[in-house]
C-alpha positions in Angstrom: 20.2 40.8 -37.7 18.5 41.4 -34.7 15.4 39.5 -36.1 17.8 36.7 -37.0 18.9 35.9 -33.7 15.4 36.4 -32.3 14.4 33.9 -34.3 17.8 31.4 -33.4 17.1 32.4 -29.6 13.4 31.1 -30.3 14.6 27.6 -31.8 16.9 27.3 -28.9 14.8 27.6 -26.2 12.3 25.7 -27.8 14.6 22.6 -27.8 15.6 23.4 -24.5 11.9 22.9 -23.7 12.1 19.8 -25.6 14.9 18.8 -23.1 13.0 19.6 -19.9 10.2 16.7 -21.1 12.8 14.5 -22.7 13.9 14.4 -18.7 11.4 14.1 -17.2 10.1 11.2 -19.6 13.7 9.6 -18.3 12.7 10.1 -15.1 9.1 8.4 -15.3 10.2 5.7 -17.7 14.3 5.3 -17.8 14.7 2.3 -15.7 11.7 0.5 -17.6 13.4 1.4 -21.3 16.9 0.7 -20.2 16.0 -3.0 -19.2 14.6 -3.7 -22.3 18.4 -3.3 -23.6 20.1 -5.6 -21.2 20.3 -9.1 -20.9 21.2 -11.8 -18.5 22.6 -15.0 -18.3 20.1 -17.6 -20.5 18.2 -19.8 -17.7 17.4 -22.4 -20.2 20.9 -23.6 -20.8 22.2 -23.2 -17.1 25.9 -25.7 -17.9 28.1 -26.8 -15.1 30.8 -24.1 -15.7 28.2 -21.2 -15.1 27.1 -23.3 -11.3 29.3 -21.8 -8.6 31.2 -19.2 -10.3 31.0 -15.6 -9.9 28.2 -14.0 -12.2 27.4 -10.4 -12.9 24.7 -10.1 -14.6 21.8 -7.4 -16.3 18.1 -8.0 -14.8 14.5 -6.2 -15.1 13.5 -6.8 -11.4 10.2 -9.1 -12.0 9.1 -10.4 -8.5 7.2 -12.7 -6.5 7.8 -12.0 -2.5 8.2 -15.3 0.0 7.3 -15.7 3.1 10.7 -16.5 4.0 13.2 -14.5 5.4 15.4 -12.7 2.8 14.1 -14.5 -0.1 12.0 -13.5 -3.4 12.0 -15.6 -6.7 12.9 -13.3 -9.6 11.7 -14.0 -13.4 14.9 -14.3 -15.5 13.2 -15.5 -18.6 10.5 -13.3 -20.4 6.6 -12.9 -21.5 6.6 -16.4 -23.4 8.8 -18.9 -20.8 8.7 -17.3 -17.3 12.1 -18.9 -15.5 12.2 -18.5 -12.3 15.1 -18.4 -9.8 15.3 -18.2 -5.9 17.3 -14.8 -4.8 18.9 -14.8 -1.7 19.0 -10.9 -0.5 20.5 -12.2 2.9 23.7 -10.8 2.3 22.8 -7.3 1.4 22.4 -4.4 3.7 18.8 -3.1 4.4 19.6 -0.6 2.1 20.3 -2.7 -0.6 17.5 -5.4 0.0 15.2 -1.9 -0.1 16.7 -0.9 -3.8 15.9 -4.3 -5.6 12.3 -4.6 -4.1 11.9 -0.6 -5.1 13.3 -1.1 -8.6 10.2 -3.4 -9.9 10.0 -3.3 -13.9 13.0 -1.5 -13.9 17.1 -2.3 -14.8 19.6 -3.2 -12.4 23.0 -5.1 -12.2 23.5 -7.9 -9.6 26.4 -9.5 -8.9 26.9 -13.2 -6.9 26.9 -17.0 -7.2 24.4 -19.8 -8.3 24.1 -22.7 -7.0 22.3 -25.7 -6.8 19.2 -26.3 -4.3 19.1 -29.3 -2.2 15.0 -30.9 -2.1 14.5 -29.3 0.7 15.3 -25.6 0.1 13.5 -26.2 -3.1 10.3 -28.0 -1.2 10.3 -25.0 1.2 10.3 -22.1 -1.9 7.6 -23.9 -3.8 5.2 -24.4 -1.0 5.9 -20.4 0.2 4.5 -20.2 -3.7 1.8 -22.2 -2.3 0.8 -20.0 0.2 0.5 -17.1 -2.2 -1.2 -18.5 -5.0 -3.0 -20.8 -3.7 -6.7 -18.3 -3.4 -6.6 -18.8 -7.6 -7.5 -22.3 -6.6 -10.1 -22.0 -4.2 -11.5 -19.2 -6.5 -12.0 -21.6 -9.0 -13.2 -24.3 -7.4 -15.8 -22.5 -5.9 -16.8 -20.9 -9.5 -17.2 -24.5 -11.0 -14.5 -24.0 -13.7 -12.1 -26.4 -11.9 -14.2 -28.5 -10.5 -12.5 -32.2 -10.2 -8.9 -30.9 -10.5 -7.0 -31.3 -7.0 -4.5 -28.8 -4.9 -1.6 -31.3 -5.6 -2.2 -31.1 -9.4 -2.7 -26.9 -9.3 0.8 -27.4 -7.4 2.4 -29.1 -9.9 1.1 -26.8 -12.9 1.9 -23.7 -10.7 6.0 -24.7 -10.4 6.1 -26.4 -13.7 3.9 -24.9 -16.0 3.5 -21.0 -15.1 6.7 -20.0 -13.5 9.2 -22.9 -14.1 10.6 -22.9 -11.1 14.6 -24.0 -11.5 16.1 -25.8 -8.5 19.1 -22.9 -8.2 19.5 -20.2 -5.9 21.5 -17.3 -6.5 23.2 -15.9 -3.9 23.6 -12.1 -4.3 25.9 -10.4 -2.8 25.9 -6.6 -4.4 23.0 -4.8 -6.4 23.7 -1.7 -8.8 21.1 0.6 -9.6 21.0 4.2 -11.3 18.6 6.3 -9.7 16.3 8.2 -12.5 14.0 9.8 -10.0 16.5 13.5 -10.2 16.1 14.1 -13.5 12.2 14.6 -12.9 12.8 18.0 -10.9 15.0 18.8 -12.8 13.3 18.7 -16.2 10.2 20.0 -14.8 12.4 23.4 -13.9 14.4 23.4 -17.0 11.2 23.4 -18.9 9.3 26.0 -17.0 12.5 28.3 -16.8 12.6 27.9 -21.2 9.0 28.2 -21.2 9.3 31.8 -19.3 12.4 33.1 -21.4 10.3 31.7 -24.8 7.6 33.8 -23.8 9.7 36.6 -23.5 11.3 36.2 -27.5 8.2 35.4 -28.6 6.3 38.4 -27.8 9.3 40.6 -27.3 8.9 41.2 -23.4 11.3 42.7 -21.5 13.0 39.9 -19.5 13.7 42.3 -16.5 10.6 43.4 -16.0 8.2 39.7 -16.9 11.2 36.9 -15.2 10.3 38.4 -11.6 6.7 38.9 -12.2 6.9 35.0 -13.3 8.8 33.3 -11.0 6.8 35.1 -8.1 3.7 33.8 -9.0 5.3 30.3 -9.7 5.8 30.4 -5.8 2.6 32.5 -5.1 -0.2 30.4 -7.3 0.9 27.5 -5.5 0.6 28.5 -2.1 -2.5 29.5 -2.6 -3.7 26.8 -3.8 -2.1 24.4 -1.9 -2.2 26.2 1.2 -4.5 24.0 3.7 -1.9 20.7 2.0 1.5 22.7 2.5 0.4 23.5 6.2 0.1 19.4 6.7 2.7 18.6 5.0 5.0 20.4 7.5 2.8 18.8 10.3 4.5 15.5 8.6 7.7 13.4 11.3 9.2 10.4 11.5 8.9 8.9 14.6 10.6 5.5 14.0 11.7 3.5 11.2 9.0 3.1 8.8 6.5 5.4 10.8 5.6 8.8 10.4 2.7 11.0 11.9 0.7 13.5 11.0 -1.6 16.3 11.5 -4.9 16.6 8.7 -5.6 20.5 8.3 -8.6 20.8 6.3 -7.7 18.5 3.5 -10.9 15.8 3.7 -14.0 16.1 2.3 -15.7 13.4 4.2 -19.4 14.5 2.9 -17.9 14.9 -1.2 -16.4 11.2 -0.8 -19.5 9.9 0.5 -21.7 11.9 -2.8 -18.8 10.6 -5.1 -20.5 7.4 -6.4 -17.9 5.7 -6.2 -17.9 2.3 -7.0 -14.1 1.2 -7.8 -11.4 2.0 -6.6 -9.9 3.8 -10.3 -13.2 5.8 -9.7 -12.1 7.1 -5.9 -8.6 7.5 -7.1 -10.0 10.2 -9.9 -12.3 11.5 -7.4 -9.8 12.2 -4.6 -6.8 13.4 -7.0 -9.1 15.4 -9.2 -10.4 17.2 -5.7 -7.4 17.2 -3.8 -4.2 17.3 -6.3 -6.1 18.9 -9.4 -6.1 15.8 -11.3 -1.8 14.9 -10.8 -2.1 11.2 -10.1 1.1 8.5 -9.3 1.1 5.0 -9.6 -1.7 3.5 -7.3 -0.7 -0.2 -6.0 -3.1 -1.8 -3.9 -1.9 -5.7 -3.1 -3.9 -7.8 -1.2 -4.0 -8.2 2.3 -4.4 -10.4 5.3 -5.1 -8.8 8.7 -6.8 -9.5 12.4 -9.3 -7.6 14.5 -10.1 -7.5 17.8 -11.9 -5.9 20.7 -11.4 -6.5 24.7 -11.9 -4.8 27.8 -9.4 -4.4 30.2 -9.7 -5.2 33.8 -10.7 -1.5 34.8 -12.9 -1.8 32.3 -11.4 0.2 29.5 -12.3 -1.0 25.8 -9.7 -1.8 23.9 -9.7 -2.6 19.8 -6.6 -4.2 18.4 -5.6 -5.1 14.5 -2.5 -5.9 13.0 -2.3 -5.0 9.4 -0.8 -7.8 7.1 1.3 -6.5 3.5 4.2 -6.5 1.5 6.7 -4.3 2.9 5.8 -0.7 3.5 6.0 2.1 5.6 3.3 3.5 7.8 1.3 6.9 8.7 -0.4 7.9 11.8 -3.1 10.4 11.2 -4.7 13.0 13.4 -7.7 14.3 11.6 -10.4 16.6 12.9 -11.9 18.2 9.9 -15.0 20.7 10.1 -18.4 18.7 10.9 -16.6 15.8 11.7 -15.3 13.8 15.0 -12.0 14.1 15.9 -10.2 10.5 15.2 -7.1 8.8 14.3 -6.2 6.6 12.0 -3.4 4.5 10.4 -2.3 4.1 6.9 -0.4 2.5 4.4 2.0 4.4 2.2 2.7 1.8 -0.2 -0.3 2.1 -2.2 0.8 5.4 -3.3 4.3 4.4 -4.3 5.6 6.3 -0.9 8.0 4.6 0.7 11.6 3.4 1.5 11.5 0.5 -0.6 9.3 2.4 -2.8 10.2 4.6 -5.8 8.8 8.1 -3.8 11.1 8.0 -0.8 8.3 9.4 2.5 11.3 12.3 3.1 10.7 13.8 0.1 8.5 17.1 -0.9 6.7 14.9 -3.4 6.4 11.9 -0.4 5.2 14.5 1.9 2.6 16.0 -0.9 1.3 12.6 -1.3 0.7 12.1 2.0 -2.0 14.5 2.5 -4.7 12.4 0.7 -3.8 9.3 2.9 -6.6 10.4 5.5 -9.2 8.9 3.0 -7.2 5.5 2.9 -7.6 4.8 6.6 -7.6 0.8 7.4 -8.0 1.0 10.8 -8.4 3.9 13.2 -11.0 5.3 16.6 -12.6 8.6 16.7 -13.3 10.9 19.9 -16.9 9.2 20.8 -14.8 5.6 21.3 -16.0 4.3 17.9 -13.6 1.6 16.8 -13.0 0.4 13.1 -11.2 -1.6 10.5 -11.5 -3.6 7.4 -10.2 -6.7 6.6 -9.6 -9.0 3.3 -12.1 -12.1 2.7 -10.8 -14.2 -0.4 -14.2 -14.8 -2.0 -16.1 -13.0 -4.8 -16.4 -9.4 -5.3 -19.4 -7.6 -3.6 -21.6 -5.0 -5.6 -24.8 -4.3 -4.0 -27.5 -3.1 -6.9 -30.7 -2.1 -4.4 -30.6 1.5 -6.1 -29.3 3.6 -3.2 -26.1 5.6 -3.7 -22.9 3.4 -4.3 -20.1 4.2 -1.8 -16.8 1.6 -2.0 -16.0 -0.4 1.0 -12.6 1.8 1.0 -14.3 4.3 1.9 -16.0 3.2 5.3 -13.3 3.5 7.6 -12.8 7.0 6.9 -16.5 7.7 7.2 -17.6 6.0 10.1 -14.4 7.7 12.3 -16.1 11.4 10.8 -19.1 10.9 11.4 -20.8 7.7 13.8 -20.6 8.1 17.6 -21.5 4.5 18.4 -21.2 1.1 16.4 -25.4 1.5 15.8 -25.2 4.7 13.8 -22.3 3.0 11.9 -24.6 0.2 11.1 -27.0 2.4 9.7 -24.8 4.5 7.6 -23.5 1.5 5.9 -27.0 0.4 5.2 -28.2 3.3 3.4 -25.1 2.9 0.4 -24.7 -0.1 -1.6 -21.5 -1.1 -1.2 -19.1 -1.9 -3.9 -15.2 -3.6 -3.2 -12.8 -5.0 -6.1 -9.5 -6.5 -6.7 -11.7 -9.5 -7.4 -12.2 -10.3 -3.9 -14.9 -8.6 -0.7 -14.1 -7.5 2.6 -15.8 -7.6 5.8 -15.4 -4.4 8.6 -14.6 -4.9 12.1 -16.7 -2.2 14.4 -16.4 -1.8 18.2 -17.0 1.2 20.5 -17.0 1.8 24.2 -19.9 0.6 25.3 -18.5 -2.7 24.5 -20.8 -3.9 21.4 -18.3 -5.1 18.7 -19.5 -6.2 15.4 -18.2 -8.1 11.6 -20.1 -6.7 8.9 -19.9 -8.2 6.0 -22.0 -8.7 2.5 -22.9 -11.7 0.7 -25.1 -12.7 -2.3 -25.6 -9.0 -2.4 -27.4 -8.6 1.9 -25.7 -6.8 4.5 -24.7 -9.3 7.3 -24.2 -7.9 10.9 -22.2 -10.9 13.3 -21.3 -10.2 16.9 -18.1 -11.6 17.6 -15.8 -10.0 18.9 -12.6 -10.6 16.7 -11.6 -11.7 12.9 -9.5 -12.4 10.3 -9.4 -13.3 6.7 -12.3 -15.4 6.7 -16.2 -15.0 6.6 -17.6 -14.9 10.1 -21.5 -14.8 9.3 -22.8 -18.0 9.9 -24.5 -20.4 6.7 -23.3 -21.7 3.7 -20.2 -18.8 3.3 -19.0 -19.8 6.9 -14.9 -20.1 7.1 -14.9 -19.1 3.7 -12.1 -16.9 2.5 -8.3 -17.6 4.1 -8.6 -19.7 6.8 -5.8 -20.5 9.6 -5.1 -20.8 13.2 -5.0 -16.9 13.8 -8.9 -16.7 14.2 -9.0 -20.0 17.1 -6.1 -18.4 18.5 -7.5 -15.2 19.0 -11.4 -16.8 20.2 -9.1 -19.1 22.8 -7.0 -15.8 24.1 -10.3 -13.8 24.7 -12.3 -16.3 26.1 -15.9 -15.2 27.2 -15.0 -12.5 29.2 -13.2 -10.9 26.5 -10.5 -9.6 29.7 -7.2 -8.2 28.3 -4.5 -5.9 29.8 -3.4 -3.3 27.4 -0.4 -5.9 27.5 -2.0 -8.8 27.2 -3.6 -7.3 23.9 -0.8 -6.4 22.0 1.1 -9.8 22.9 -1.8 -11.7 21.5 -1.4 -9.4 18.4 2.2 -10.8 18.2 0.5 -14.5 18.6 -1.7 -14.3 15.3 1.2 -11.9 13.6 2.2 -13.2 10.2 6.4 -13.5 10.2 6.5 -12.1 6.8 4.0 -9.5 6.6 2.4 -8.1 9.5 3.3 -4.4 9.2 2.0 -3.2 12.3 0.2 -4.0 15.2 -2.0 -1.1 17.2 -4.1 -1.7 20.4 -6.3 1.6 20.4 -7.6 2.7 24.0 -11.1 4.0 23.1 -11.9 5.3 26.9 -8.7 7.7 27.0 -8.5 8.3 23.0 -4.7 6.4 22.7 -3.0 4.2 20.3 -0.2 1.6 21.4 1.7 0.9 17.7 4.4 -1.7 17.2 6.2 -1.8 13.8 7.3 -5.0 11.4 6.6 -7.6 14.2 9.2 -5.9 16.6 6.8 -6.3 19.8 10.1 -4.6 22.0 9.7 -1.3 21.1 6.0 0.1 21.6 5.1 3.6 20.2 2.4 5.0 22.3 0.7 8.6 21.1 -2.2 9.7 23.3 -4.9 12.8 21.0 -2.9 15.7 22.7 0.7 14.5 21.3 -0.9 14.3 17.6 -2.9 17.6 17.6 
C-alpha cells in the first residue's frame, strides 16, 4: 500500500508541475492565443445599420500610432486584407488609453460607436500615416528600386493598397482586458514548490528535514548571486510620472561591452543578459527614433548640452553610475525597449520592472560624466553603417555608455571611436552628438564606411557632414530653428535652453527634454512636453 500511494503522490505532483508551466505558458502567451478565438465586426461589409449604433466588439490590438492627439489606427481585418480603422481613445481615462497601447498582439473587448469621417478628418489621418511611413520612400528612392515613382503615388498605394484605410472612426468609449501577467508568479512557485515535494517521493526524503534546507537556499542562491543587482534595485524611485532614478552598484562592465564584438544589436542583447541576468531575456523593442542635440554656454560661461528624446510613449530612468575604473556620470534611458513600463506589459513598480532595470546603464542615449564630457546619439534615416577596416567591432549603442566611463574631453572620445569599427541596425545609421566643457562640440557620424567628425554645435535627424549625404536622413524646421536660437555666440541661459528644447519638441513624441550643466555636474529634465514642471537633480541627490 504504502508503495502504492508513493507512486499516486508521484503522478500527482508531477501534474501539478505540469500545471505550474501550463501557467506560466498562459501568462507569456494567453492574450496572444485567446485573440485568435475572437472575432469582430467584418470591416468589409460595414451596412448602414452597423454606422452609429452601439458596438461591442472582440479585437487583437494591431497598431499604427498618430501623431495626433488620442488617435491610433487599429487593423481590424487580418494577414491577407489589412482594414484599417481610425480609434478615437479621447474618451478613455489615462489608464485605459495605457491598457490598449500595452495590450499589442493580444485580446481585448471594446465597446463604442462608428461613424463616418468627414474629408478632412480622413485627409488629416492619412497624411499623419504620411509622416510615419514616409522614410520607406526616400529609402527606396535613394536605392534605385523606385526610381520614377512619385510621393503622391507611394501615398496613394500606402492608404489603398497596404492598409485600406476606411473613412470611419470609431469612437471608444470603454476597453476590457484580462490581465495574464499573475499567473506567471504564480506558476513559477507552484512549480518549484511540486518540484521540491517530487524530490522528496522520489528519493524518499524526509520532507521535514529537505523543505527547509530548500526553500532556504531558494532565497539564499539568489542573493548571492544577485547581490550587487538587488542592492540597485532598491536604489530604484519614482520621482514623477513616468520618471524614475537610480543608483548603478557594480552592475556594468564597461571594459567586457567594449571586448564583446558586438555588432547587432541581438548580439549585445545576448551579451548583456547572458553576463548580467544569466542568460533570462524579455521581449526587446527598439522603435525608431527622432531626437535634437545641442550645446551652449551660458552667460557666466557655464557649458550647457541639451537633447530631447523623440519615441512612442514610454517611461524614463535617470541613472547615476560610477562603476570601478570608470568616471562618475549620468545618464538617461528609455524603458520601453525592455517591455518596462506603464503602458507596457512589465509595469516599472514591479520586482521584475525593477530587475530589469539594472541593465539599462548600458542603454544610455544621452548622459555627462564628472570631467564635463557631454553625449548623445541620434537617428539618421539613411543606410545602415558597418565599418569592415579589421579593428574590433563595437555597436553604435554602445558609445554613449563608453564615452561617459571612460573619455574626459570630446578628443579622447574621438579617438576611442576611431579605434572600433562601428556597426548600427534597424536598417538605418546614427550620428553622436559630443560636447564637453571646454566648449568644443562635435557630430560624428559614418558614411560610405569613413568616420566623419563636423563641428556644429547642434542636430537632429539629418546628416550634418557636408558633401553629397548633406540634409540626408529626416529633415524639418527643428535643425534651422535650433542654428537661428543659438546664433554664433551659442549664449543661452539655463532657461533659455530648455525653452528652445520645447521649440523643436515633437507634440507627439518628445519624451523628455534634459539641459545637462557640465561645469556643476546637474541635469534640468522635463517629461512628455510638460515644460511647467522642471526636475532638477544635481550628482549629490543621485549618489
Amino acid at each position: 500500500m504504502g508503495k502504492k500511494r508513493n507512486k499516486k503522490a508521484i503522478i500527482i505532483t508531477a501534474l501539478v508541475m505540469l500545471a505550474g508551466i501550463l501557467l506560466v505558458l498562459a501568462g507569456i502567451f494567453g492574450g496572444s492565443i485567446a485573440g485568435l478565438f475572437f472575432k469582430g465586426f467584418d470591416p468589409k461589409n460595414i451596412t448602414p445599420d452597423v454606422v452609429g449604433k452601439n458596438i461591442r466588439t472582440d479585437i487583437m490590438v494591431d497598431y499604427d500610432d498618430l501623431d495626433l492627439e488620442n488617435k491610433a489606427v487599429q487593423n481590424f481585418g487580418d494577414h491577407e486584407e489589412v482594414y484599417m480603422i481610425t480609434l478615437d481613445l479621447s474618451a478613455l481615462s489615462e489608464s485605459d488609453r495605457r491598457l490598449y497601447y500595452s495590450k499589442i498582439t493580444q485580446h481585448i473587448t471594446i465597446d463604442g460607436t462608428l461613424r463616418p469621417m468627414g474629408d478632412d478628418e480622413y485627409n488629416e489621418v492619412a497624411e499623419s500615416m504620411f509622416r510615419h511611413y514616409d522614410y520607406i520612400y526616400y529609402n527606396k528612392v535613394e536605392d534605385g528600386s523606385w526610381a520614377g515613382r512619385t510621393l503622391e503615388e507611394f501615398h496613394d498605394m500606402l492608404i489603398h493598397e497596404y492598409f485600406l484605410l476606411l473613412p470611419y472612426c470609431f469612437e471608444v468609449r470603454s476597453i476590457e482586458a484580462f490581465n495574464w501577467m499573475p499567473f506567471i508568479p504564480a506558476g513559477i512557485i507552484l512549480f518549484v514548490l511540486s518540484l521540491i515535494v517530487e524530490i522528496c517521493f522520489v528519493f524518499k526524503l524526509k520532507k521535514r528535514i529537505v523543505l527547509p534546507i530548500v526553500y532556504g537556499l531558494l532565497v539564499v542562491v539568489p542573493a548571492a548571486l544577485l547581490f550587487n543587482h538587488i542592492r540597485t534595485m532598491l536604489t530604484v524611485k519614482k520621482a514623477g510620472d513616468g520618471l524614475y532614478t537610480m543608483k548603478n552598484i557594480e552592475c556594468t562592465d564597461t571594459d567586457g561591452m567594449l571586448g564583446s564584438g558586438a555588432s547587432t544589436i541581438e548580439e549585445l542583447m545576448d551579451w548583456i543578459f547572458n553576463n548580467h541576468l544569466y542568460g533570462i531575456r524579455p521581449r526587446f523593442e527598439l522603435e525608431r527614433y527622432g531626437c535634437s542635440a545641442f550645446a551652449a554656454v551660458t552667460p557666466e560661461g557655464e557649458h550647457l548640452f541639451g537633447r530631447n528624446f523623440d519615441y512612442p510613449e514610454t517611461d524614463t530612468l535617470l541613472i547615476h553610475s560610477h562603476p570601478d575604473g570608470c568616471y562618475e556620470s549620468i545618464g538617461v534611458a528609455d524603458l520601453g525597449v525592455l517591455g518596462v513600463g506603464q503602458i507596457h506589459p512589465i509595469s516599472p513598480d514591479s520586482p521584475l520592472g525593477r530587475l530589469l532595470m539594472v541593465i539599462t546603464p548600458y542603454l544610455i542615449v544621452d548622459g555627462m560624466n564628472e570631467k564635463g564630457v557631454g553625449a548623445g546619439i541620434l537617428e539618421i534615416a539613411i543606410e545602415e553603417t558597418h565599418q569592415d577596416n579589421g579593428k574590433p567591432d563595437l555597436l553604435v549603442f554602445c558609445a554613449v555608455r563608453a564615452i561617459l566611463d571612460k573619455c574626459a574631453s570630446v578628443d579622447e572620445a574621438l579617438a576611442l571611436l576611431d579605434s572600433y569599427d562601428i556597426h548600427s541596425g534597424m536598417s538605418v545609421t546614427y550620428h553622436l552628438f559630443i560636447t564637453d566643457r571646454s566648449g568644443r562640440y562635435v557630430v560624428v557620424e559614418w558614411l560610405d564606411g569613413k568616420m566623419i567628425v563636423t563641428e556644429h554645435p547642434c542636430c537632429t535627424n539629418s546628416v550634418i557632414a557636408p558633401g553629397e549625404y548633406h540634409d540626408k536622413g529626416l529633415r524639418d524646421n527643428r535643425l534651422p530653428t535650433m542654428e537661428k536660437c543659438l546664433g554664433n555666440s551659442n549664449i543661452l541661459t539655463s532657461k533659455e535652453a530648455m525653452e528652445l528644447l520645447e521649440k523643436v519638441k515633437d507634440n507627439r513624441l518628445t519624451e523628455w527634454s534634459c539641459v545637462y550643466n557640465l561645469e556643476d555636474f546637474s541635469v534640468s529634465i522635463c517629461m512628455d512636453g510638460d515644460y511647467t514642471k522642471v526636475y532638477t537633480y544635481n550628482v549629490k541627490e543621485l549618489r
